[in-house]
C-alpha positions in Angstrom: 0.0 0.0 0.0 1.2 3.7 -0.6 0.5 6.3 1.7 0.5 10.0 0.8 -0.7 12.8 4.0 -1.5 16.3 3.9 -1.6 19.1 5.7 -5.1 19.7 8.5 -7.6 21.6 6.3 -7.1 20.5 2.8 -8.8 18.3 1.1 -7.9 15.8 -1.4 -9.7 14.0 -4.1 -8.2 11.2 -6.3 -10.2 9.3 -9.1 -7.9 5.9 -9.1 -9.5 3.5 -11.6 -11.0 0.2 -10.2 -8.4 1.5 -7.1 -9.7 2.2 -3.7 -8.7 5.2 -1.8 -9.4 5.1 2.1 -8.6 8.4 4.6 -8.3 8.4 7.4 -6.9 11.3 10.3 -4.4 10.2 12.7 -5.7 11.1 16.2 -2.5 12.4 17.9 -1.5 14.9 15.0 -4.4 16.0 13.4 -2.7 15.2 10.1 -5.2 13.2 7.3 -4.1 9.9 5.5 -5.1 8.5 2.7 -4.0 5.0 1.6 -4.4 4.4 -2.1 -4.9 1.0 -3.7 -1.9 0.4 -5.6 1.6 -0.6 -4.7 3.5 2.2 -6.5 2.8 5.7 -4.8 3.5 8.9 -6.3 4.1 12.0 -4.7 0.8 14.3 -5.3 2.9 17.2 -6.5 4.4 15.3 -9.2 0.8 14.1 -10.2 -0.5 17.8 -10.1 2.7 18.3 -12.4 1.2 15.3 -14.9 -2.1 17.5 -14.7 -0.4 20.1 -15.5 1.3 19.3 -18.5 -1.7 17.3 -19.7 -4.2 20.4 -19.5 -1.2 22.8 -21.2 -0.5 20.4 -23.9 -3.9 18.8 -25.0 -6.2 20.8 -23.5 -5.1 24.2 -24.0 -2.6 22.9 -27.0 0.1 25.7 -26.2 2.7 25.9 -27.8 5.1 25.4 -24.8 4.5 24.0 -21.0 5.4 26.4 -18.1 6.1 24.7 -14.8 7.6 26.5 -12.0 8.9 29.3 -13.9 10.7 27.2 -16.5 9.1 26.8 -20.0 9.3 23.4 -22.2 8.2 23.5 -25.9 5.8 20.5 -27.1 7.0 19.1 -29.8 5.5 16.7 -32.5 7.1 13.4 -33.1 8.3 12.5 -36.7 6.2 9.7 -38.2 2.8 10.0 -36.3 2.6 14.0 -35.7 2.0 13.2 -31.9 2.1 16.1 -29.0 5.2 15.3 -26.7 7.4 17.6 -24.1 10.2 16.7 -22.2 10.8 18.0 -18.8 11.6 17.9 -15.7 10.5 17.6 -11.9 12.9 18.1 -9.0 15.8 16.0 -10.7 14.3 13.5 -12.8 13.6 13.9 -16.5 10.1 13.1 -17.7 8.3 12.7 -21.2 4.7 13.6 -21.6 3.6 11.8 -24.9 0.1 11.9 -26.4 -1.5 8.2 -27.0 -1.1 7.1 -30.0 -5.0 5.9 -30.7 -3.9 3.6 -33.6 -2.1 0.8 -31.5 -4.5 -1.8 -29.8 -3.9 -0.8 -25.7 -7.0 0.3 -23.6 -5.8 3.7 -23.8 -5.6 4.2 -27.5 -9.3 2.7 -27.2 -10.0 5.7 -25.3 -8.2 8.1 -27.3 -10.1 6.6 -30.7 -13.3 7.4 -28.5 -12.5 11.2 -28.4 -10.7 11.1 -24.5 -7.7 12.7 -23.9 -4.6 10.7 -23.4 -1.3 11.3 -22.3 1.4 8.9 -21.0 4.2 9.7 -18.9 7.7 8.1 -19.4 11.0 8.5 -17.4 14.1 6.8 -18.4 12.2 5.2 -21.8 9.6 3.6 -18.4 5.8 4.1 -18.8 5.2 5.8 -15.5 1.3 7.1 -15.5 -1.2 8.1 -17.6 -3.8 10.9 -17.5 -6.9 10.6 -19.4 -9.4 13.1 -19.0 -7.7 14.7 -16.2 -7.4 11.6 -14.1 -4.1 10.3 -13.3 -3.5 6.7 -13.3 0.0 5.7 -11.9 1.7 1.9 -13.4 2.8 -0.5 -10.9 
């Protein structure tokens, strides 16, 4: 199980498919948990980074991403003219890379179906997806 916890007062919501997410507060600080169902956690500023990039690059198709004051430009790869940006997050480099809707994984099925898809590699490693604005993190 992962565990991420947050600050007293705010309030988190996470749309895992198919993966329960349980909170709970512990008594002595105050301080909420929540306990997500998959093995492989991921810090939630790195997935509000994902978001980030997804929104910028399919969403809003700009012409760049702009995260923390630095600015990445989304590129098109050569043979199938898909959106992708490299960047990076604290010290490790990512790749956001639109799905490709003609190969036959769930998510191109979604991306044929008019969702928005975007995978997330580091180090040539499939990492997480966002579709639609929910992240879903590989174990």
């Amino acid at each position: 199980m992962a565990f991420l916890t947050f600050p007293p007062g705010y309030l988190w919501f996470f749309s895992l498919d198919k993966n329960p997410v349980f909170a709970s507060e512990n008594p002595s600080t105050g301080v909420a948990t929540l306990e997500l169902g998959y093995a492989r956690s991921m810090p939630a500023d790195l997935e509000s980074t994902l978001l980030a990039v997804w929104q910028q690059t399919l969403i809003d198709k700009k012409k760049t991403v702009e995260l923390g004051g630095e600015t990445y430009p989304v590129r098109q790869t050569a043979k199938s003219k898909l959106k992708q940006v490299d960047f990076r997050f604290e010290d490790r480099e990512l790749r956001g890379l639109e799905q490709n809707p003609i190969t036959k994984s769930r998510w191109a099925k979604m991306a044929r179906e008019g969702k928005r898809v975007m995978q997330f590699l580091e180090r040539g490693k499939y990492i997480a997806v966002v579709v639609d604005g929910k992240v879903h993190v590989y174990r």
